[in-house]
N, C-alpha and C positions, 0 to 999 in steps of 0.2 A: 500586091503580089510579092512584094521584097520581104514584109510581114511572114506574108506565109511560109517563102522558104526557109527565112530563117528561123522558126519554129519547127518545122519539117527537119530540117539540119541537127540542131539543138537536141530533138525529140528523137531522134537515132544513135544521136552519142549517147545522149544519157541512157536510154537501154543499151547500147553497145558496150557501156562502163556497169551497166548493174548485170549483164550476162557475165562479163569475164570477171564479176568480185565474186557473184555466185559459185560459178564451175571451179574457180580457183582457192576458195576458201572455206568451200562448206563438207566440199567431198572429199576423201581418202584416196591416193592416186596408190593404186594396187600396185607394191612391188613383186617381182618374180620371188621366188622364196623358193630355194632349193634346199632347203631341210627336213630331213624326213622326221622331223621331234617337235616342231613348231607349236604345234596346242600342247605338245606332252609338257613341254618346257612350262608353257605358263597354268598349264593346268598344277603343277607342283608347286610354281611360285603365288597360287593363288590358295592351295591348302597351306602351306607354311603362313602366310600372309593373315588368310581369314580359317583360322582353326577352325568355328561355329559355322560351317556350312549342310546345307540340305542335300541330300541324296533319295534320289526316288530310282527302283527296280520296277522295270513293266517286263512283264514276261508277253513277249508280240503275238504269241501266236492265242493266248487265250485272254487277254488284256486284262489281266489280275496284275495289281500295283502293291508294293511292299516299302512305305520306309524304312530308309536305313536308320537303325539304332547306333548312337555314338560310339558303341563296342566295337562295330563292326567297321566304324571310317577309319581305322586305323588299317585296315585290310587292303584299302585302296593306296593310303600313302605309302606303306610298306610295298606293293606291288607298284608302285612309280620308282622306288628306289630301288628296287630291285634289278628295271631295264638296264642296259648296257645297249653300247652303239650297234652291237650288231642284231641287237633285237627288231631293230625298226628295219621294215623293208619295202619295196613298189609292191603298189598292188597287181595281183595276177586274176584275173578270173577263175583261174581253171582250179586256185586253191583255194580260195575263198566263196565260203555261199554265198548266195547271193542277200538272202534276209538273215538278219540276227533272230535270235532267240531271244534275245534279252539286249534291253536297254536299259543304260544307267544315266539319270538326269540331275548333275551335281549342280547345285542351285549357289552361288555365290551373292555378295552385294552390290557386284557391276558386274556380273556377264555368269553365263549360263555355258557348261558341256556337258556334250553328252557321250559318253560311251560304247559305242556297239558293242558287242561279246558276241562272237558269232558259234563258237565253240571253245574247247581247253586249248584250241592251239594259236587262234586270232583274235585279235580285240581293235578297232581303230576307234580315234578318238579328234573329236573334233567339236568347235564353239555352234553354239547352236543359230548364230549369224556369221560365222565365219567367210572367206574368200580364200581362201589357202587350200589347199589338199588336205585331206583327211590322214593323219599317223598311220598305218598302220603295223598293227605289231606281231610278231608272233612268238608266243608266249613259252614255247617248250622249255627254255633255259630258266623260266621261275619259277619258286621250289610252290608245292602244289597248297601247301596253306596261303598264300597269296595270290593264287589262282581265281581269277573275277566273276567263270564258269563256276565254279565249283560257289563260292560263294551267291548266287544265285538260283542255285541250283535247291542249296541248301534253304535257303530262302521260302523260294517260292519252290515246292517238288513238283516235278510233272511226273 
C-alpha cells in the first residue's frame, strides 16, 4: 500500500513538473501591442535584412497569380518608406471593403507577409501566422508611383 502511494505521489509531481516546463517554455505568452506599425516595422527590417526575397500577386477575385520581378520589389520598399505616422489608422468597417482585390505574399527565409490592397486608398499588412492586429494603412499621402493598387493593377489588368 505505502508502495503504491508513493508512486501515485511521485507520478503526479513529475507530470505536474513536465506541464508547468511545457506551458512555460515552449509557448509565446502574447503581449498587448499597441502599435499601429507592428508588421510594417519588421516587414521593412526584413527587406533591408534579406534583399533576395519572393513576392507573389493573386488577384482574389479571379485567382490569377503574377511573380514579382526584381524591377518591381523596389516598388514595395519605396512605398514602406514612404509611410509616415499618420498614415497608419484603426480599422473601420464602413471604409474599408470587406475582401481585397489583391494579395501580396512576400516570402522571406523565416517568416512570410502578406499584404491586402483593398483599393488605391487602403493596404493592411500583416505575418501570415501572426497574433497582433493587422496595420492598416491608408495610402492617399503616397505619391501614386509607389502606390501597391496601381502596381498590381498593372500587373495583372482586370
Amino acid at each position: 500500500m505505502k508502495k503504491k502511494y508513493t508512486f501515485l505521489v511521485l507520478l503526479v509531481l513529475s507530470i505536474f513538473f513536465i506541464l508547468i516546463n511545457f506551458s512555460t517554455g515552449n509557448f509565446k505568452l502574447s503581449k498587448k501591442n499597441n502599435e499601429l506599425n507592428h508588421y510594417t516595422n519588421k516587414l521593412l527590417e526584413n527587406i533591408n535584412l534579406q534583399p533576395d526575397y519572393k513576392c507573389l500577386i493573386v488577384d482574389t477575385n479571379f485567382y490569377k497569380e503574377e511573380h514579382l520581378e526584381k524591377e518591381h520589389l523596389s516598388t514595395i520598399k519605396n512605398f514602406l518608406n514612404a509611410l509616415n505616422k499618420n498614415s497608419f489608422i484603426l480599422y473601420d468597417k464602413k471604409t474599408l471593403p470587406k475582401n481585397p482585390p489583391y494579395k501580396m505574399f512576400l516570402i522571406f527565409h523565416n517568416e512570410k507577409f502578406v499584404i491586402n490592397i483593398y483599393n488605391e486608398d487602403y493596404v493592411s499588412i500583416h505575418t501570415w501566422d501572426g497574433y497582433h492586429k493587422m496595420d492598416y494603412i491608408k495610402t492617399s499621402s503616397i505619391p501614386r508611383s509607389y502606390n501597391l493598387y496601381n502596381l498590381c493593377d498593372f500587373l495583372i489588368p482586370r
